[in-house]
N, C-alpha and C positions, 0 to 999 in steps of 0.2 A: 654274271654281271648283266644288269637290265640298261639296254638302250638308250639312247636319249630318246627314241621315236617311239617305244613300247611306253616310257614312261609321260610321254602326249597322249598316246591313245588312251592310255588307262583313268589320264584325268578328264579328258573328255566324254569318256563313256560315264564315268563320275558324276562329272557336271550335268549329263543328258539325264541318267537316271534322279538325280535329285530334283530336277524340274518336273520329269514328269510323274514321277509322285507323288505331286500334286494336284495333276493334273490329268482326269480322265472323260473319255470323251462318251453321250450317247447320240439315241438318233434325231434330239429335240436338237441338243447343241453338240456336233461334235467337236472334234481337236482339230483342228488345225496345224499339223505338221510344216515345218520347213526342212528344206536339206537343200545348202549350198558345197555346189564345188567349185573349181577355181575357174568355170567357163559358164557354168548354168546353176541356176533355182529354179528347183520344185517346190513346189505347197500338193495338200493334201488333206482333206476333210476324212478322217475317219472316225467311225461308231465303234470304240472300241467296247461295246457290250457284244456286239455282233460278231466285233473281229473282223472289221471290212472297210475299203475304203469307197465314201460315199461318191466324190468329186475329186479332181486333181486338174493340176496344171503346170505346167511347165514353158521355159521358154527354149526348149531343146527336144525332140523326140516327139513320138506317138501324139500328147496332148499340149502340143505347142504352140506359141503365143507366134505367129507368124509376124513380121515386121518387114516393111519394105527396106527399109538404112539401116545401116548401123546406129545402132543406141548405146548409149551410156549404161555401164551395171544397173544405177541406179533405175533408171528411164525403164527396163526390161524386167526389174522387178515388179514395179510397180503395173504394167500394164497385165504381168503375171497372176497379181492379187485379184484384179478387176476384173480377169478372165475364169478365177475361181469363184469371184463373188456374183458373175454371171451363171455358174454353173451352178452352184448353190440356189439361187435363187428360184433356178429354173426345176429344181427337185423340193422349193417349199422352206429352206434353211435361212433362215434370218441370222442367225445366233451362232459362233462358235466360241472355243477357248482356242487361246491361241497358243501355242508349244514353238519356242523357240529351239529347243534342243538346247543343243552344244554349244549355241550360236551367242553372241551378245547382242541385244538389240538395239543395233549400230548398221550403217549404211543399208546394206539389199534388202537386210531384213525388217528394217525397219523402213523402206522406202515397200515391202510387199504388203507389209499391215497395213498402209497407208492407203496404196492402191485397194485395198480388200475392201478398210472401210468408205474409200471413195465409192465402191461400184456397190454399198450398200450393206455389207457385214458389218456385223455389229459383237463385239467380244470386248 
């Protein structure tokens, strides 16, 4: 008998592969990753001709979007996007596609494309 939680992972792995093959990234434009969990978003620029990730940012960890207060999800994505599209820019990247995943593009994730193309990406 299959879970109720095996049978969520299965359609979300579903839904992720259906998007992105669609969507593949190189080093002129690459992909644009998100991955949200229920306390932080990552984004992430990879050349998947290469196999590699160009730029990344996060608002948790190693490549973190520091903030003095507490912000809102929304507020933390978005300054997340603008920190990738900082980094991007600083390696020559105007251009990505953007890969929502698994995700709908609704709230974080749609407040991090926002901040992306605020700070000057363009997909």
């Amino acid at each position: 008998m299959i879970s109720a939680l095996e049978r969520t992972r299965t359609r979300q792995r579903a839904r992720a592969r259906r998007v992105r093959a669609r969507i593949r990234g190189t080093a002129e434009r690459p992909r644009l990753s998100v991955f949200r969990s229920h306390r932080h978003i990552t984004a992430q620029l990879i050349d998947d001709e290469a196999g590699r990730t160009v730029a990344a940012a996060s608002d948790g960890g190693r490549t973190s979007v520091k903030s003095k207060s507490k912000l809102a999800p929304t507020e933390r994505a978005a300054r997340v996007g603008e920190e990738l599209a900082k980094a991007a820019k600083a390696k020559g990247i105007g251009y990505a596609r953007f890969d929502r995943g698994r995700y709908r593009y609704h709230g974080v994730v749609r407040a991090l494309a926002t901040g992306a193309r605020k700070g000057g990406l363009q997909f």
